[in-house]
Backbone of each chain as ProteinMPNN parsed JSONL, in Angstrom:
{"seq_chain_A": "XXXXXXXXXXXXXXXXXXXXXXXXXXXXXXXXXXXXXXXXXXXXXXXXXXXXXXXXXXXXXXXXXXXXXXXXXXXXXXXXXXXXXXXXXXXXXXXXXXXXXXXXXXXXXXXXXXXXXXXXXXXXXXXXXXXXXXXXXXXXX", "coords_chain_A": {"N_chain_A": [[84.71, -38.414, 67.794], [86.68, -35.77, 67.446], [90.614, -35.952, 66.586], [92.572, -34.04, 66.597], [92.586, -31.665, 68.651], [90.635, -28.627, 69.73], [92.335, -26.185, 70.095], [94.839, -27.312, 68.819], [94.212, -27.443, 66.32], [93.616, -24.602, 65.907], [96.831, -23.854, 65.759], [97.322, -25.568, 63.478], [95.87, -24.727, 61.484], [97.124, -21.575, 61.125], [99.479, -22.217, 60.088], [99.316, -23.699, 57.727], [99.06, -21.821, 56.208], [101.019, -20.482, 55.04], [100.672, -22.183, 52.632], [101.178, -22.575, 49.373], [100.881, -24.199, 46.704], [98.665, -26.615, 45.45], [98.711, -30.053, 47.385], [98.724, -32.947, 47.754], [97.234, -35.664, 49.497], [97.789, -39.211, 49.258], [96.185, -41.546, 50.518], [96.697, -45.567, 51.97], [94.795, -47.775, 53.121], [93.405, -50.386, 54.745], [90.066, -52.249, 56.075], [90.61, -53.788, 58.0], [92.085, -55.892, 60.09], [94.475, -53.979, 60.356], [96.541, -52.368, 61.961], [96.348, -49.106, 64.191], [94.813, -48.135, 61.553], [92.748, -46.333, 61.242], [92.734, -44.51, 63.052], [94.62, -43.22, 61.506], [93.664, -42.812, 58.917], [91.792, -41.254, 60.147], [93.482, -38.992, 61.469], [94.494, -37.641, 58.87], [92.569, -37.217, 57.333], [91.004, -35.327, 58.796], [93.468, -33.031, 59.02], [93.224, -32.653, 56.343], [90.569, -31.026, 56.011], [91.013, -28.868, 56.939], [92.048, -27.223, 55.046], [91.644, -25.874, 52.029], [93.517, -26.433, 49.96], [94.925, -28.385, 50.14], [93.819, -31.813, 49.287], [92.34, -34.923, 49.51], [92.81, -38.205, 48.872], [92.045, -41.528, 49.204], [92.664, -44.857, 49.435], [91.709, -48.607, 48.77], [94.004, -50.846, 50.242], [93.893, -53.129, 49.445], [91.703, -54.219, 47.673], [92.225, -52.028, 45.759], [94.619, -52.939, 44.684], [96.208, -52.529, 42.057], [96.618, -49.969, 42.045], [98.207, -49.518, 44.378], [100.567, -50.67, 43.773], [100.973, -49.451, 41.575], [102.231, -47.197, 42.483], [104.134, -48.47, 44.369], [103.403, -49.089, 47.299], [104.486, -51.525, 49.414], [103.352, -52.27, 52.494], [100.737, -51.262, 54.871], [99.409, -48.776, 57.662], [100.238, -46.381, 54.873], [101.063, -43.421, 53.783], [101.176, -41.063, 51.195], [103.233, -37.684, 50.517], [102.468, -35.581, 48.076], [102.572, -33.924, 45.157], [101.824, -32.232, 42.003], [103.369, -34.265, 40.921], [104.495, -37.707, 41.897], [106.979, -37.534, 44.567], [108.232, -39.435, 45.881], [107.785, -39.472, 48.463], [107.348, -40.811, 51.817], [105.087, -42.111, 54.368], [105.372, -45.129, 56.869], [102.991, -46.408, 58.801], [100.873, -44.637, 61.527], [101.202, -41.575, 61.758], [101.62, -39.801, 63.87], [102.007, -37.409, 67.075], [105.665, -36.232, 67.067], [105.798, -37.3, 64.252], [103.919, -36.6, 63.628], [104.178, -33.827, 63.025], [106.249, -33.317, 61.508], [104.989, -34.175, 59.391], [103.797, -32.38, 58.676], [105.092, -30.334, 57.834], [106.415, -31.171, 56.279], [104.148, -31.297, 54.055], [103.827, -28.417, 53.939], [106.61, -27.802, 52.435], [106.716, -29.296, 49.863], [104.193, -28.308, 48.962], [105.138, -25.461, 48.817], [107.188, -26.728, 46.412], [109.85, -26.84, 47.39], [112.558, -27.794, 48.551], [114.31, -27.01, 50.559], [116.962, -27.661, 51.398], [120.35, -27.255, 51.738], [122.769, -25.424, 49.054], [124.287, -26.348, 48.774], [124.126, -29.201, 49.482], [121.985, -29.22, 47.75], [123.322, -29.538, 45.087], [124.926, -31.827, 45.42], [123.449, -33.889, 45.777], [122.42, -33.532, 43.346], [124.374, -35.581, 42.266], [123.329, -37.902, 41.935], [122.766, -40.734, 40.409], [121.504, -43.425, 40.383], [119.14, -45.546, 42.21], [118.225, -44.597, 45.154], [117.161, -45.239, 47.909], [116.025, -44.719, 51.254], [114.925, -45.862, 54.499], [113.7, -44.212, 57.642], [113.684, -45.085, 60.552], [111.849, -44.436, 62.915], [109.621, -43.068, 66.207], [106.478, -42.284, 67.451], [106.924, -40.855, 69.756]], "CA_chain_A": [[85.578, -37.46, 68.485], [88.316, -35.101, 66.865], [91.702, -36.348, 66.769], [93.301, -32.932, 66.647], [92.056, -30.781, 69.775], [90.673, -26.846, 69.106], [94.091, -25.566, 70.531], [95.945, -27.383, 68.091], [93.818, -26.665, 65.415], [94.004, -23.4, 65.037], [97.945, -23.458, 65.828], [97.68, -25.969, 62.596], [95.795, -23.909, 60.426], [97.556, -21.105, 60.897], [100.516, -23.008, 59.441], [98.663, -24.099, 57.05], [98.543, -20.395, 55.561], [102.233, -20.829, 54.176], [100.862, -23.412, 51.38], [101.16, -22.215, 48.341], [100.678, -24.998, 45.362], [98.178, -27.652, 46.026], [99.007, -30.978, 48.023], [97.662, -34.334, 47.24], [97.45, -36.828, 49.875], [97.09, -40.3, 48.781], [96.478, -42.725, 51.844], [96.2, -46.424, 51.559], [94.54, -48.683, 54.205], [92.257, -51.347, 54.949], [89.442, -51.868, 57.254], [90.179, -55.078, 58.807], [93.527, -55.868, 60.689], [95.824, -52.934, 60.318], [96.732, -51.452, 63.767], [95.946, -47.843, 63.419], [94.746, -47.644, 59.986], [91.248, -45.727, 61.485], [93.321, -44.008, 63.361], [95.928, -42.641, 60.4], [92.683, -42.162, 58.261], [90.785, -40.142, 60.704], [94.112, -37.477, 61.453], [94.452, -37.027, 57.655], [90.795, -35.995, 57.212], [90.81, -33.581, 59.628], [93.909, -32.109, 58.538], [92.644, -31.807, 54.695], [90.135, -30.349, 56.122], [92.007, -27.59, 57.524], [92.904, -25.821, 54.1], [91.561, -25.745, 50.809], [95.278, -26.326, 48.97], [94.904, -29.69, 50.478], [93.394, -32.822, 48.717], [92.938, -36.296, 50.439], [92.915, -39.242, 47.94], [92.293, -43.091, 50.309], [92.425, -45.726, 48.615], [92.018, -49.756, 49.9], [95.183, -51.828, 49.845], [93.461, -55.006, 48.888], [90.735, -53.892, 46.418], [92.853, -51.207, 45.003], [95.924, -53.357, 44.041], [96.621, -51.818, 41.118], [96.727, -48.123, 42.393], [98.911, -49.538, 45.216], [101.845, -51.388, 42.912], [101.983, -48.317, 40.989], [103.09, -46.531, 43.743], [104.793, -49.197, 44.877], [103.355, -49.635, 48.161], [103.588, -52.876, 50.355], [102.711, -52.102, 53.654], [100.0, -49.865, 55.475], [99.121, -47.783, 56.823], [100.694, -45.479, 54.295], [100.715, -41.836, 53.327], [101.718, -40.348, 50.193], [102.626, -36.442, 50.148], [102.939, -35.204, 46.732], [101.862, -32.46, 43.996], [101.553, -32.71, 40.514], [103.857, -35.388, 40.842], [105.033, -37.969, 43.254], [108.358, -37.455, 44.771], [108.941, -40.408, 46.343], [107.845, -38.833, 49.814], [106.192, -41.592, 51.966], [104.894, -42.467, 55.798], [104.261, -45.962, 56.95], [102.736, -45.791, 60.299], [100.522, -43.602, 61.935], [101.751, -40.16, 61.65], [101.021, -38.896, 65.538], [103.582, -36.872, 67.652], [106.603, -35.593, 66.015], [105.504, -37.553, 63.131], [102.685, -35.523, 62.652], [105.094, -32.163, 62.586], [107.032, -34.197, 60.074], [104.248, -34.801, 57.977], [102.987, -31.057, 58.825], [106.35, -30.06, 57.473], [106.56, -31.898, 54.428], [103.011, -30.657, 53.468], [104.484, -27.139, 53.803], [107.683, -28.272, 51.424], [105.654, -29.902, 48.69], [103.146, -27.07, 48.594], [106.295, -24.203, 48.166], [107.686, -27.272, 45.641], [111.049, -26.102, 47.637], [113.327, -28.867, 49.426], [114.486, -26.123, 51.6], [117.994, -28.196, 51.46], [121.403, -26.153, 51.068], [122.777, -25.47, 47.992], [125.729, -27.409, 48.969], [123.432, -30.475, 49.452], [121.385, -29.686, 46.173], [124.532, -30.052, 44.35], [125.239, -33.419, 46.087], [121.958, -34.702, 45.312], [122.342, -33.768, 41.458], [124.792, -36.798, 41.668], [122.186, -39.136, 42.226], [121.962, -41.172, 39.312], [120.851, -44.965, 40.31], [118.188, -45.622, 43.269], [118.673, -44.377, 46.472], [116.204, -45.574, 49.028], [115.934, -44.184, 52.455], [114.406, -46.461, 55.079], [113.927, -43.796, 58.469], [112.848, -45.676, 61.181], [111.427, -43.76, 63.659], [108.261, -43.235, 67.167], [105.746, -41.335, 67.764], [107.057, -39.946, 70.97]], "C_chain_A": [[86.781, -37.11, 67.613], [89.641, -35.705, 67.33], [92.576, -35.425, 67.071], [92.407, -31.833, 67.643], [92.029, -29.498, 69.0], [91.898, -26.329, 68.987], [95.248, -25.816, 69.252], [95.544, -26.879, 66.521], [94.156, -25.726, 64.208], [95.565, -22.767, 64.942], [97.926, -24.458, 63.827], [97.293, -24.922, 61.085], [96.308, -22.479, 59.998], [99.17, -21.258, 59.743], [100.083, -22.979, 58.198], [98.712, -22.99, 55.901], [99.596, -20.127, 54.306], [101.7, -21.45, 52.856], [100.829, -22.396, 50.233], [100.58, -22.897, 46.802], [99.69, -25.926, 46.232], [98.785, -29.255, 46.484], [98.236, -31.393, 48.111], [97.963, -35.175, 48.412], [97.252, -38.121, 49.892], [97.261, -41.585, 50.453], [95.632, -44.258, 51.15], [96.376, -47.149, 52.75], [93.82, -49.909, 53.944], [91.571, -51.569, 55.946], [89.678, -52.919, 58.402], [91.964, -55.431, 59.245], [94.9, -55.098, 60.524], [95.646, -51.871, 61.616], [96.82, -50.089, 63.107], [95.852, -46.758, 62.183], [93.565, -46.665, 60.019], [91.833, -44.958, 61.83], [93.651, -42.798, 62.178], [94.464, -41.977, 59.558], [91.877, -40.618, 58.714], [91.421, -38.805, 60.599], [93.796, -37.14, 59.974], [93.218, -36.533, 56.907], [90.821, -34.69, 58.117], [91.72, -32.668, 59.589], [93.661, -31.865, 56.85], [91.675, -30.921, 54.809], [90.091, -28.964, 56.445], [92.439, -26.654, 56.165], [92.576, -26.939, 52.525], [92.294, -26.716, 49.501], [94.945, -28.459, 49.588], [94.191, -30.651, 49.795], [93.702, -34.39, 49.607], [92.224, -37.281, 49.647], [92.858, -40.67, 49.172], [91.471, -44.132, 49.296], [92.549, -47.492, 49.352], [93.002, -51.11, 48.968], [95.103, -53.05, 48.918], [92.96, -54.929, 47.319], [91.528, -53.25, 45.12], [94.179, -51.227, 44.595], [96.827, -52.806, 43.233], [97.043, -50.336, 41.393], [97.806, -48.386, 43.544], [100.249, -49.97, 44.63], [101.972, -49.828, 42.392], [102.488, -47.342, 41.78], [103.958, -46.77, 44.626], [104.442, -49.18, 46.621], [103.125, -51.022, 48.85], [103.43, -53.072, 51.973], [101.292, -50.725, 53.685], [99.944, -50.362, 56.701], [100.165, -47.481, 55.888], [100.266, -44.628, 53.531], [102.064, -41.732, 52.48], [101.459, -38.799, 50.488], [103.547, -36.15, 49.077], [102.103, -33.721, 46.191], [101.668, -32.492, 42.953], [101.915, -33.957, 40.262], [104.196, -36.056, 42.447], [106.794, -38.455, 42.894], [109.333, -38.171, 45.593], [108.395, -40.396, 47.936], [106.807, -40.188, 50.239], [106.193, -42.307, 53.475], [104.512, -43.904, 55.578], [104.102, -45.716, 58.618], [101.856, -44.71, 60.507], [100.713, -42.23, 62.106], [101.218, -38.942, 62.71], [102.405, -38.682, 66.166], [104.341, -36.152, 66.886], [106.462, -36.208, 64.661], [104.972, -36.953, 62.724], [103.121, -33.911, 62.696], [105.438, -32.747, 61.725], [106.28, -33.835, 58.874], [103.912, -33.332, 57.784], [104.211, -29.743, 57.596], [106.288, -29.951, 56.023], [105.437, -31.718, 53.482], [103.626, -29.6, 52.961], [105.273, -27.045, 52.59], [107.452, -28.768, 50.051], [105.224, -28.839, 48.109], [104.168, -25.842, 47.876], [107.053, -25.146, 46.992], [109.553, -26.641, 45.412], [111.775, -27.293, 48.924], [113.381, -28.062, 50.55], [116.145, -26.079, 52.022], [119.225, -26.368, 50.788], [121.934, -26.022, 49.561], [124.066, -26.343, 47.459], [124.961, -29.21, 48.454], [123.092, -30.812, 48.468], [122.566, -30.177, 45.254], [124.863, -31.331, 44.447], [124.552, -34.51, 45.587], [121.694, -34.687, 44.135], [123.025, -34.907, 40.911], [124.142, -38.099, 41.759], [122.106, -40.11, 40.745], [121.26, -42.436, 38.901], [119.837, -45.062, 41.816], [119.014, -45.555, 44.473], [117.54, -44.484, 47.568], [116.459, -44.966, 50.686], [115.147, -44.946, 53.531], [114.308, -45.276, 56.594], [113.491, -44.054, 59.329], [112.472, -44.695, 62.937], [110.013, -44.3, 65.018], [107.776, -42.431, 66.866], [106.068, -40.035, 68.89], [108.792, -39.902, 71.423]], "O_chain_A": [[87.632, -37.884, 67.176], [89.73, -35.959, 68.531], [93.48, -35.78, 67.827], [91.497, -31.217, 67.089], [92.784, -29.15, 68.093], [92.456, -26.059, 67.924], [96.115, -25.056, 68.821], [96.228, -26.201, 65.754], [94.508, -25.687, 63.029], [95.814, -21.697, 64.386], [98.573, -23.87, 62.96], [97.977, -24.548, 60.132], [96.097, -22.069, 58.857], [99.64, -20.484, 58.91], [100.558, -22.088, 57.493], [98.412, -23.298, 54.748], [99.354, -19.764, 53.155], [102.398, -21.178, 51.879], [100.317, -21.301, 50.469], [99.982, -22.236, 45.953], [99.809, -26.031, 47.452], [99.511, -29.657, 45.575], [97.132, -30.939, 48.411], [99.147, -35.513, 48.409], [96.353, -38.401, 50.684], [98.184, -42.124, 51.062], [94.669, -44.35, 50.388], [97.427, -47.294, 53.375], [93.727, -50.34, 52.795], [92.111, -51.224, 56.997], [89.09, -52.919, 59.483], [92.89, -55.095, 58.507], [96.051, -55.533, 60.561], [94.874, -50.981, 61.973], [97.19, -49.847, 61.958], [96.263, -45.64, 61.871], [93.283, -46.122, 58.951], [91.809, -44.085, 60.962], [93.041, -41.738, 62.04], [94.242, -40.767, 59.597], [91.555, -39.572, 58.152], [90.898, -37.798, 60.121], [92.855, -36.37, 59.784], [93.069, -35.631, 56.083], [90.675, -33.475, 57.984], [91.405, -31.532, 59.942], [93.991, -30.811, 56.306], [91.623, -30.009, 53.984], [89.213, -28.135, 56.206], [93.041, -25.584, 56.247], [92.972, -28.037, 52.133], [91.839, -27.374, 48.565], [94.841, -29.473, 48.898], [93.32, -29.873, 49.409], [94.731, -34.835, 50.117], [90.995, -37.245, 49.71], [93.762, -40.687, 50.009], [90.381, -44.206, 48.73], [93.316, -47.692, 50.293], [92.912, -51.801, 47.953], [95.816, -53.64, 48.105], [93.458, -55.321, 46.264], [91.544, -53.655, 43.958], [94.868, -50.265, 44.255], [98.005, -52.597, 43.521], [97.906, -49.768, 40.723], [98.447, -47.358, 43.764], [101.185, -49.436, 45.225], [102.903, -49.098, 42.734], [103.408, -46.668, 41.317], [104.504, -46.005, 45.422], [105.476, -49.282, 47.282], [102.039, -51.599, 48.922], [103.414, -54.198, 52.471], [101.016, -49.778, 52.949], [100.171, -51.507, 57.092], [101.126, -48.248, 55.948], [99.35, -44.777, 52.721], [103.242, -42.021, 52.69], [100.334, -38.336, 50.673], [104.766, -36.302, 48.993], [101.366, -32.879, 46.704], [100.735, -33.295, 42.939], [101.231, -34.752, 39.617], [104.211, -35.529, 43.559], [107.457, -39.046, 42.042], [110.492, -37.933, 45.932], [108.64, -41.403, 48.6], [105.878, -40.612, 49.551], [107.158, -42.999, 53.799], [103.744, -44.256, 54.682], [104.813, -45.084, 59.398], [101.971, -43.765, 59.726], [99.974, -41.838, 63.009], [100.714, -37.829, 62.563], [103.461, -39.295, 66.011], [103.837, -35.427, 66.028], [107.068, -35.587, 63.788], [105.139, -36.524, 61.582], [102.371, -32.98, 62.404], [104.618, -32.679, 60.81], [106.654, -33.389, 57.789], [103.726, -33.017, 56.608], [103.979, -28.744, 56.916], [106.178, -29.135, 55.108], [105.598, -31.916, 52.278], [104.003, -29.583, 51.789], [104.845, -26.338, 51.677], [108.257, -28.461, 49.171], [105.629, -28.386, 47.039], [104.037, -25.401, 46.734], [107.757, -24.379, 46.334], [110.229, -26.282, 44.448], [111.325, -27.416, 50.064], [112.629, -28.283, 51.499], [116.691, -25.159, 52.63], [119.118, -25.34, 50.12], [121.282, -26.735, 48.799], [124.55, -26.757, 46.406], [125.193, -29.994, 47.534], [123.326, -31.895, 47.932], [122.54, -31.308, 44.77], [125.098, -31.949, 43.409], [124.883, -35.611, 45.148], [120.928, -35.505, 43.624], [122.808, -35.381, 39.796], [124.661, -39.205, 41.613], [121.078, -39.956, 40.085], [120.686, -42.698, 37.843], [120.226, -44.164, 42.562], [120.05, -46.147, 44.774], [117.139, -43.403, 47.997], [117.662, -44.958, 50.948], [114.085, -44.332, 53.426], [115.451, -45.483, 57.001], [112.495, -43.346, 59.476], [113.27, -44.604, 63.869], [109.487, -45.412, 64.989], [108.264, -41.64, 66.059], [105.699, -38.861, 68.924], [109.162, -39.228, 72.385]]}, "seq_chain_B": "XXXXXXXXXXXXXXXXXXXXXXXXXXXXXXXXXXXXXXXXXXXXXXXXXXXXXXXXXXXXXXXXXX", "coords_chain_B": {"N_chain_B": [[113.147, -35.766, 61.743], [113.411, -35.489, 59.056], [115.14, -35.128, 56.809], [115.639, -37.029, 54.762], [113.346, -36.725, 53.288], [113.213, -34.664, 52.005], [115.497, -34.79, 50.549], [114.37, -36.645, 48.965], [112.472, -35.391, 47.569], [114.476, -33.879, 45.793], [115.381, -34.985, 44.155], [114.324, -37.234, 41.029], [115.525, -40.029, 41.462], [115.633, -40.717, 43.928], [113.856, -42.035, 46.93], [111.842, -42.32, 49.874], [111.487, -43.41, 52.83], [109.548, -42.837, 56.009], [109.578, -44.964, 58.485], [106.924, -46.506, 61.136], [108.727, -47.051, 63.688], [107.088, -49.421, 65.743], [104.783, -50.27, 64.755], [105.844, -51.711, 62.737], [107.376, -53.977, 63.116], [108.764, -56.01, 62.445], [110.244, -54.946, 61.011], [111.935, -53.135, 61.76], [113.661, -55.342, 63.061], [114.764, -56.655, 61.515], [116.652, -54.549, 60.564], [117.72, -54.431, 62.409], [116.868, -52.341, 65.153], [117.404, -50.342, 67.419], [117.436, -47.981, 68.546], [115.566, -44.754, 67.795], [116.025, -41.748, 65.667], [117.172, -43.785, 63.397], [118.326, -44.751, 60.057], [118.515, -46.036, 57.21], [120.076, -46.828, 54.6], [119.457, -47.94, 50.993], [119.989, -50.492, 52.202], [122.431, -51.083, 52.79], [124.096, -48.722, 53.753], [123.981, -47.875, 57.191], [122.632, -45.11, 59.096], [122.708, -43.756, 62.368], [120.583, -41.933, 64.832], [120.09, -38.435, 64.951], [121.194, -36.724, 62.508], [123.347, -34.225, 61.408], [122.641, -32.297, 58.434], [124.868, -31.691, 56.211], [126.297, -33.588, 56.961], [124.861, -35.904, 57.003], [124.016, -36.039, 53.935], [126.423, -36.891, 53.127], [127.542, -39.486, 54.287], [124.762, -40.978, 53.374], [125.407, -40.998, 50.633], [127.483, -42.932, 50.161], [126.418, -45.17, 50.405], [126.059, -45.359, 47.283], [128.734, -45.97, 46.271], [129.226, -48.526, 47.26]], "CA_chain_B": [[114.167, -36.764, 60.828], [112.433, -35.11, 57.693], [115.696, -34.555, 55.581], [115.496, -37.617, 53.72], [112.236, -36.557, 52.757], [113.611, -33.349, 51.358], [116.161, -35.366, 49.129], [113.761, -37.33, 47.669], [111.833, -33.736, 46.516], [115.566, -32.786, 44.917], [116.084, -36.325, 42.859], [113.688, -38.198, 41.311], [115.494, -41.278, 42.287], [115.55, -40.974, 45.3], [112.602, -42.284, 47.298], [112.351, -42.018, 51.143], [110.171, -43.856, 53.084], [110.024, -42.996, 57.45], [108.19, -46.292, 59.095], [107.091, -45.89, 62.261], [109.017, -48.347, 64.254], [106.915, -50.326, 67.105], [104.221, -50.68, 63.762], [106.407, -52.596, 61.53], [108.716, -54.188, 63.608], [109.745, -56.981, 61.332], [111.42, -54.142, 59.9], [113.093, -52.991, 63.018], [114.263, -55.98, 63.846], [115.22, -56.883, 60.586], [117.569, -53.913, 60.731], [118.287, -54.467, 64.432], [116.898, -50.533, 65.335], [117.305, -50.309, 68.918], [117.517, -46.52, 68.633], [115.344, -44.03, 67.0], [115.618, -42.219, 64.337], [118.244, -45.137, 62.463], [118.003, -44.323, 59.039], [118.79, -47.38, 56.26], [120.204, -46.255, 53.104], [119.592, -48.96, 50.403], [120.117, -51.345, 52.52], [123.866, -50.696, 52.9], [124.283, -47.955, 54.972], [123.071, -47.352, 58.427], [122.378, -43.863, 60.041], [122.105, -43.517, 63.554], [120.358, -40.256, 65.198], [119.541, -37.437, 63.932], [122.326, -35.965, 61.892], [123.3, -32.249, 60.53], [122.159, -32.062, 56.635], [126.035, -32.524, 55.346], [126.718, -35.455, 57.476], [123.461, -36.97, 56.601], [124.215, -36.421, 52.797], [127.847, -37.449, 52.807], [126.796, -40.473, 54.678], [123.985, -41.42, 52.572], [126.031, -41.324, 49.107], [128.253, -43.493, 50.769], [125.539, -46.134, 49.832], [126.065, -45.795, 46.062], [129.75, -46.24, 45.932], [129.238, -49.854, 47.703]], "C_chain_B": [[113.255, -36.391, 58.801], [113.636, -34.603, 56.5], [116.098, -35.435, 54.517], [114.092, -37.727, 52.848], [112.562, -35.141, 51.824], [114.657, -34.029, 50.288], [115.462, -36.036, 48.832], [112.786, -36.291, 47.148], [113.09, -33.24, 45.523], [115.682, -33.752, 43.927], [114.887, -37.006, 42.654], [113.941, -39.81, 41.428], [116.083, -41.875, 42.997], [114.237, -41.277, 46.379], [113.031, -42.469, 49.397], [111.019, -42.418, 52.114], [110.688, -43.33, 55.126], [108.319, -43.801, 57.964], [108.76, -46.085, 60.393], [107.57, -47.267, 63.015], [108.142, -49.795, 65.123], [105.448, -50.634, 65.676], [104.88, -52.037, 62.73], [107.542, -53.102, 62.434], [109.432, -55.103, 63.127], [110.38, -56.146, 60.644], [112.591, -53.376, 60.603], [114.031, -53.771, 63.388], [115.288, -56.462, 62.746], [116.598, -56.117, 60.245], [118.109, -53.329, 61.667], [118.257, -52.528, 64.515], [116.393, -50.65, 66.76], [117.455, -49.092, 69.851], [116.478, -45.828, 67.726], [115.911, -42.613, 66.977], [117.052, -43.274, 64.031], [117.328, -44.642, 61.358], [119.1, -45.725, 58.11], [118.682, -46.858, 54.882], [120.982, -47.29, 51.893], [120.337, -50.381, 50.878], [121.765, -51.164, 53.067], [124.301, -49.883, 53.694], [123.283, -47.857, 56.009], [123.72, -46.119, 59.194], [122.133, -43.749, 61.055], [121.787, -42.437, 64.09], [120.108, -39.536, 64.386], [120.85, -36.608, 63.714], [122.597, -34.628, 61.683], [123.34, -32.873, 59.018], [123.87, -32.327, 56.047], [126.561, -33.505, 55.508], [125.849, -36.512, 56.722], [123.789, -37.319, 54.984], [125.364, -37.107, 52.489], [127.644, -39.014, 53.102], [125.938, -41.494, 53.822], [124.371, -42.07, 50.89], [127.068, -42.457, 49.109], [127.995, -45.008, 50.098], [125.581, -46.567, 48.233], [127.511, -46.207, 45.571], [129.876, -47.635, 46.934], [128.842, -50.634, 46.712]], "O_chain_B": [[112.795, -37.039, 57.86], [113.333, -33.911, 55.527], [116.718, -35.033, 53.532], [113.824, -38.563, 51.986], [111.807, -34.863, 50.892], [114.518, -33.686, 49.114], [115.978, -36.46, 47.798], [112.305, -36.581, 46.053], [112.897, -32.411, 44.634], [116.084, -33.4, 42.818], [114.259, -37.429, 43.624], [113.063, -40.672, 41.478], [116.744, -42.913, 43.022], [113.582, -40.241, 46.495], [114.109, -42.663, 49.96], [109.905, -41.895, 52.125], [111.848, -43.433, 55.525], [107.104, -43.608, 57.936], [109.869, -45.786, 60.836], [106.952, -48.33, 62.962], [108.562, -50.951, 65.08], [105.107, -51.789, 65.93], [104.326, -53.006, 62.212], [108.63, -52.527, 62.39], [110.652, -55.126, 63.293], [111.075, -56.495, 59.69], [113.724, -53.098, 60.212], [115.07, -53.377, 63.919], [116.476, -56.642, 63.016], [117.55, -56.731, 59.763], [118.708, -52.267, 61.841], [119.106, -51.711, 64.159], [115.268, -50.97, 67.144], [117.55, -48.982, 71.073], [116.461, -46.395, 66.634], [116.29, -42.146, 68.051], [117.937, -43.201, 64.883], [116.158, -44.266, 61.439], [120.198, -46.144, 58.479], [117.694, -46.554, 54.214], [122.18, -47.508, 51.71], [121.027, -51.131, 50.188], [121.77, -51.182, 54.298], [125.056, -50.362, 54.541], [122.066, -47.774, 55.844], [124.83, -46.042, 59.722], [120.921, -43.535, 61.105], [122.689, -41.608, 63.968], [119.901, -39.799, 63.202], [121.427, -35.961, 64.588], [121.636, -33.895, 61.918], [124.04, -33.814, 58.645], [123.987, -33.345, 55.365], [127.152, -34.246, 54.723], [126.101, -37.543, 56.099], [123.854, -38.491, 54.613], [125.329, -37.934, 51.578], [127.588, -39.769, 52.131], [126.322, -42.642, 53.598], [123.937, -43.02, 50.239], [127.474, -42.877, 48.025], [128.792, -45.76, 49.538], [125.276, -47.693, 47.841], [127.559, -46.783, 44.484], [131.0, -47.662, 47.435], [128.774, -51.852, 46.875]]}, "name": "protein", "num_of_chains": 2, "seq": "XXXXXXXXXXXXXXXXXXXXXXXXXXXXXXXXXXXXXXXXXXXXXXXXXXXXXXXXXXXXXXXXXXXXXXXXXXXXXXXXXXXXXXXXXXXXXXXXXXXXXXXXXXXXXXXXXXXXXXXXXXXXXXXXXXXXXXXXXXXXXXXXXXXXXXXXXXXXXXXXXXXXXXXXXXXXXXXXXXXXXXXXXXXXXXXXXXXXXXXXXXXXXXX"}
């Protein structure tokens, strides 16, 4: 059974129409005790499927050690959205509800390879020059 | 809560992770989040709510001069 109903669908793929550059999604799970890692897998198939521009990369936490350090992940689930490069961008958790606008979002943002941020902000953010981590803890609903 | 996902597209180092709370809650609890969104910037600052974009950044930089 679909995770994403007709209705929403075709409200997604219309969205979807915006992309411009291609978007990579790299997901990393495992099959055996991660609370909705089938789940998280299943939405992100059926939205790559939704559009071309899209790419869906899944890779397994355990096996695929190496591909997970360099990305520095240590939890899952987790979703990578990136583009040529990665930009740090990264879900853990299921990505249902306003998460999954979030993520619907940040596809969009990637793809135009356009923050969207002010120019006030960009400026702000050029002073960046030692690690800045972001932890955003968030629900689904 | 997607605008620390937009500064880590402007810097690359800046990295921006949003965990979904009631999933990871050793990480909730860890940073006592008894609200969503709470936002945790390098450990050092904490964000509560959802901000406006110059609060959020002013806020956030806040973190590197600690």
């Amino acid at each position: 059974m679909a995770l994403i109903g007709d209705k929403d669908r075709k409200a997604i793929q219309d969205r979807l129409k915006e992309l411009v550059n291609p978007v990579k999604i790299v997901y990393f799970t495992q099959e055996l005790e991660c609370q909705y890692c089938r789940e998280t897998r299943m939405i992100l198939e059926e939205l790559a499927s939704l559009s071309d521009k899209i790419s869906l990369l899944v890779y397994n936490f355990i096996t695929d050690k190496a591909v997970a350090e360099q990305y520095k992940i240590d939890k899952i689930p987790a979703t990578i959205v990136m583009g040529e490069k990665d930009y740090g961008i990264r879900y853990y958790g299921i990505p249902a509800g306003y998460e999954f606008a979030s993520l619907l979002e940040d596809i969009i943002m990637v793809s135009k390879r356009d923050s969207g941020l002010s120019e006030k902000t960009r400026e702000k953010l050029k002073t960046v020059k030692e690690s800045l981590h972001f932890q955003v803890f968030v629900t689904p609903t | 809560m997607r605008l620390a996902h937009a500064f880590a597209m402007e810097n690359e180092h800046i990295t921006s992770d949003m965990v979904e709370a009631s999933e990871f809650s050793f990480l909730a609890n860890k940073y006592q989040v008894y609200g969503v969104p709470k936002t945790v910037v390098n450990e050092k600052i904490y964000i509560e709510g959802a901000v406006p974009e110059p609060k959020f950044v002013e806020e956030a930089l806040k973190a590197l001069a600690k």
